[in-house]
NUZA-168037 format. One record per residue (C-alpha): residue number from 1; residue in three letters; x, y, z. Coordinates in nm, 3 decimals, decimal comma. Example, Ala and Ser with C-alpha at 12.3 -4.5 7.8 and 13.67 -1.06 7.14 Angstrom:
<rs>
+-----+--------+---------+---------+---------+
! num ! residu !      xx !      yy !      zz !
+-----+--------+---------+---------+---------+
!   1 !    ALA !   1,230 !  -0,450 !   0,780 !
!   2 !    SER !   1,367 !  -0,106 !   0,714 !
+-----+--------+---------+---------+---------+
</rs>
This chain:
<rs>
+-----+--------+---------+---------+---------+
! num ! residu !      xx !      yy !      zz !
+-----+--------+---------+---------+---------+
!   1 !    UNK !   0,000 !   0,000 !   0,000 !
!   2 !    UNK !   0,270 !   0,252 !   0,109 !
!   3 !    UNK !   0,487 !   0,161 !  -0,212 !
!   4 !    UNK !   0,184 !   0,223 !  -0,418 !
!   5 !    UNK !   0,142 !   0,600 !  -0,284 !
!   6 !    UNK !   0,522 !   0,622 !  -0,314 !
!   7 !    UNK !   0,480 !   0,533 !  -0,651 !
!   8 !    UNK !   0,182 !   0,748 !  -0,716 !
!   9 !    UNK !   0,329 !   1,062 !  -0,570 !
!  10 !    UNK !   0,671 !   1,000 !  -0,775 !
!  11 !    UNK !   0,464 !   0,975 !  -1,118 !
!  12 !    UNK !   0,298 !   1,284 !  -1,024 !
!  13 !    UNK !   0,632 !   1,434 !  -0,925 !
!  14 !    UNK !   0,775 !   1,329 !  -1,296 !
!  15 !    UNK !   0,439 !   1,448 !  -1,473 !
!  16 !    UNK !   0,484 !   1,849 !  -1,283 !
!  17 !    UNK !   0,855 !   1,873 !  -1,391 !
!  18 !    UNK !   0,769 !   1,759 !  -1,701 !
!  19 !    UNK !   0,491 !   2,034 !  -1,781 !
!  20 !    UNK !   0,730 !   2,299 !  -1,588 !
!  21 !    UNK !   0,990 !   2,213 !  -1,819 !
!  22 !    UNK !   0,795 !   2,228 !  -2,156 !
!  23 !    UNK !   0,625 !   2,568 !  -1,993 !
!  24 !    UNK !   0,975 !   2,732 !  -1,900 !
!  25 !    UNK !   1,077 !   2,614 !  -2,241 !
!  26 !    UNK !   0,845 !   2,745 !  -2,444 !
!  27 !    UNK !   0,818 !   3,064 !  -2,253 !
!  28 !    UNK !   1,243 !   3,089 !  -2,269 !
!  29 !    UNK !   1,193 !   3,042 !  -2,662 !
!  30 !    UNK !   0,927 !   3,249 !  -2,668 !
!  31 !    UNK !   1,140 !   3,526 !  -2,529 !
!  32 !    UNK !   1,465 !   3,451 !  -2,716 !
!  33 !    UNK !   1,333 !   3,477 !  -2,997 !
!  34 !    UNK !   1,163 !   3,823 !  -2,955 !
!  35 !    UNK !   1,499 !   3,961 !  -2,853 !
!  36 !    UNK !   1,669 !   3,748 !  -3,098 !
!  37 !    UNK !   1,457 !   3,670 !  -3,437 !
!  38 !    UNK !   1,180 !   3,931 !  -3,345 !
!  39 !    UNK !   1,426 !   4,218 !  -3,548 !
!  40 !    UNK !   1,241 !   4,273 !  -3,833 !
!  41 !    UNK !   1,419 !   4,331 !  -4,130 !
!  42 !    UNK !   1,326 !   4,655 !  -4,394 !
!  43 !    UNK !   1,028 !   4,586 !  -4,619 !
!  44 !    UNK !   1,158 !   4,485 !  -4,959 !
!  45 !    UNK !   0,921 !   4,591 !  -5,216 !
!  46 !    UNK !   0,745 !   4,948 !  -5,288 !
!  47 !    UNK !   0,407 !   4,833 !  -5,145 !
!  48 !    UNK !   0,559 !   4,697 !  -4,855 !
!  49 !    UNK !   0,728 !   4,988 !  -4,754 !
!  50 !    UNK !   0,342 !   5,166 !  -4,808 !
!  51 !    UNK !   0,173 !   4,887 !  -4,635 !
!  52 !    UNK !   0,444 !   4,919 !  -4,303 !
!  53 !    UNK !   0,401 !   5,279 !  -4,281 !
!  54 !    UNK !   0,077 !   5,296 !  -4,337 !
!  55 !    UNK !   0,039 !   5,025 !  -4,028 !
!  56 !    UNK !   0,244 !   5,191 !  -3,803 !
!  57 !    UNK !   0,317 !   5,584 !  -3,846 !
!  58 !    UNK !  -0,071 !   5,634 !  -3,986 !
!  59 !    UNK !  -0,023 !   5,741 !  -4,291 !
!  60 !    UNK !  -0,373 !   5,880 !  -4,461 !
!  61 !    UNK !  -0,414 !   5,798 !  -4,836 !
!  62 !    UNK !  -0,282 !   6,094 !  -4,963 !
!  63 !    UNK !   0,000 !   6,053 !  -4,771 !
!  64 !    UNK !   0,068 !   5,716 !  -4,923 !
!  65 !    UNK !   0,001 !   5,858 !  -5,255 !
!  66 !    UNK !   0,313 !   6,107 !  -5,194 !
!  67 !    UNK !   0,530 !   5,872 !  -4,993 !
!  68 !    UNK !   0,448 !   5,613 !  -5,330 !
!  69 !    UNK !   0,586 !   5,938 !  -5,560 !
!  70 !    UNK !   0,869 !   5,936 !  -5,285 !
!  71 !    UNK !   0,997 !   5,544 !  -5,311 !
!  72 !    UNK !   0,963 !   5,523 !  -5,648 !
!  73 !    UNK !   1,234 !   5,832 !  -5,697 !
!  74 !    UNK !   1,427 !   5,713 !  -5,478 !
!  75 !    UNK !   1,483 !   5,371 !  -5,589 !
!  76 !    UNK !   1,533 !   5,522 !  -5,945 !
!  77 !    UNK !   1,802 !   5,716 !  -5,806 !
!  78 !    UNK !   1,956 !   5,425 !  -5,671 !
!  79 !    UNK !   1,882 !   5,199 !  -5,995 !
!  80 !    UNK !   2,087 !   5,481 !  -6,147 !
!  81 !    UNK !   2,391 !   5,530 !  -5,929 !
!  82 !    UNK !   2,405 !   5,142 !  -5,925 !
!  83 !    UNK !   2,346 !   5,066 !  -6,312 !
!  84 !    UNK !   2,744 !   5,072 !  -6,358 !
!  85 !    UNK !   2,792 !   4,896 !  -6,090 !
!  86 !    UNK !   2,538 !   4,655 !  -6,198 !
!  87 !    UNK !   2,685 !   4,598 !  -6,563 !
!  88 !    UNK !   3,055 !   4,547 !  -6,354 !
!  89 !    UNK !   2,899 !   4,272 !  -6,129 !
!  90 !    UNK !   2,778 !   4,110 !  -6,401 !
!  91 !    UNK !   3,101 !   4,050 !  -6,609 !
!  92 !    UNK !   3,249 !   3,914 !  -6,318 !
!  93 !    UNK !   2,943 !   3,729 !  -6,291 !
!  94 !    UNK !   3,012 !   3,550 !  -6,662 !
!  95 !    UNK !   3,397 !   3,570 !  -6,626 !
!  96 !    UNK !   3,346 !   3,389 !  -6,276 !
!  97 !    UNK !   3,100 !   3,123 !  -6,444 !
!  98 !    UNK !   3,380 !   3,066 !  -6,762 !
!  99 !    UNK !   3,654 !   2,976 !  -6,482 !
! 100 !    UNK !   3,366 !   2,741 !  -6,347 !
! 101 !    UNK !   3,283 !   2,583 !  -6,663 !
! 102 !    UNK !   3,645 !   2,524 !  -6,759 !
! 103 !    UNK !   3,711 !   2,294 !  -6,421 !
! 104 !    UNK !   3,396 !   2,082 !  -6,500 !
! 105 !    UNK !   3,359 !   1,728 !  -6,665 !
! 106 !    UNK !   3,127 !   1,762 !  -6,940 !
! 107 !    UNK !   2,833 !   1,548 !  -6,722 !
! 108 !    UNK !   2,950 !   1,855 !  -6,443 !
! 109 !    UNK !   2,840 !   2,103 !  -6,711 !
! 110 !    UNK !   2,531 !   1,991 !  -6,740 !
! 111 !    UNK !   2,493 !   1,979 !  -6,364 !
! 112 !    UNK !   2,648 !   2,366 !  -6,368 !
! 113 !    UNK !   2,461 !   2,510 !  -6,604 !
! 114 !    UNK !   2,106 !   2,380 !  -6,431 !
! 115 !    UNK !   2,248 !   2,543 !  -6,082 !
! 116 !    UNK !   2,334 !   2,881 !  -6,336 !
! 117 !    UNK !   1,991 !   2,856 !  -6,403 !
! 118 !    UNK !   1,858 !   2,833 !  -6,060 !
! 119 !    UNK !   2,067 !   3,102 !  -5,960 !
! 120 !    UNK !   1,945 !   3,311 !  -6,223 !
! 121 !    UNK !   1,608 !   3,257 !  -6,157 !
! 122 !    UNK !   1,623 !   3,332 !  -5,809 !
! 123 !    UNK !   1,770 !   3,683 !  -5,872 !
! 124 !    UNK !   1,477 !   3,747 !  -6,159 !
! 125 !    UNK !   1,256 !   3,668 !  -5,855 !
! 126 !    UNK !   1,441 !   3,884 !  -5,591 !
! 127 !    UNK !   1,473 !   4,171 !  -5,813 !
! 128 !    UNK !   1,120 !   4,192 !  -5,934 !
! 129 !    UNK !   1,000 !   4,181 !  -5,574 !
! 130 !    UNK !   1,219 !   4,499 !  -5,517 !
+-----+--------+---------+---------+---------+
</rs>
């Protein structure tokens, strides 16, 4: 009888660490990751940029209207100071890629020029969302 209480009160020992542990943990996570991951990063694209300021300083439409005028100069102004930089980037891109090509097997080129394509891809995708 006494080893059966023993037993009982140990299980229900076990079971309250148990739930203490997986609340402290999820409560320590919950916190790291405010301080830690909760950063957010800049909005990417125009509208997000809108959206975000819209949310948090107020805007009223015709202040998005303006702030809309406002982004899209200013991202032409940086296309523009870029756009040599950009065309620079890119020949190292292809004379980086011809060095590549040169190590490979011909089965590796294959393999090579799928990944080029991937890659290439991926920045169409990343740049259009910008």
């Amino acid at each position: 009888m006494e080893n059966t209480k023993t037993r009982r009160e140990a299980a229900f020992l076990v079971i309250i660490v148990f739930a203490l542990g997986v609340l402290l943990g999820g409560l320590g996570t919950h916190l790291w990751g405010e301080r830690v991951w909760g950063h957010q990063t800049a909005p990417k694209t125009r509208d997000a940029i809108i959206s975000r300021l819209t949310h948090e300083v107020g805007l009223t439409p015709e202040q998005q209207k303006q702030v809309t005028v406002i982004v899209d100069d200013t991202r032409a102004q940086w296309k523009a100071l870029y756009a040599p930089v950009d065309a620079q980037r890119e020949q190292i891109r292809q004379q980086s890629r011809e060095k590549l090509r040169a190590l490979m097997t011909p089965e590796q080129k294959v393999k090579l020029e799928n990944f080029f394509h991937e890659l290439d891809e991926q920045r169409k995708k990343d740049d259009a969302a910008r």
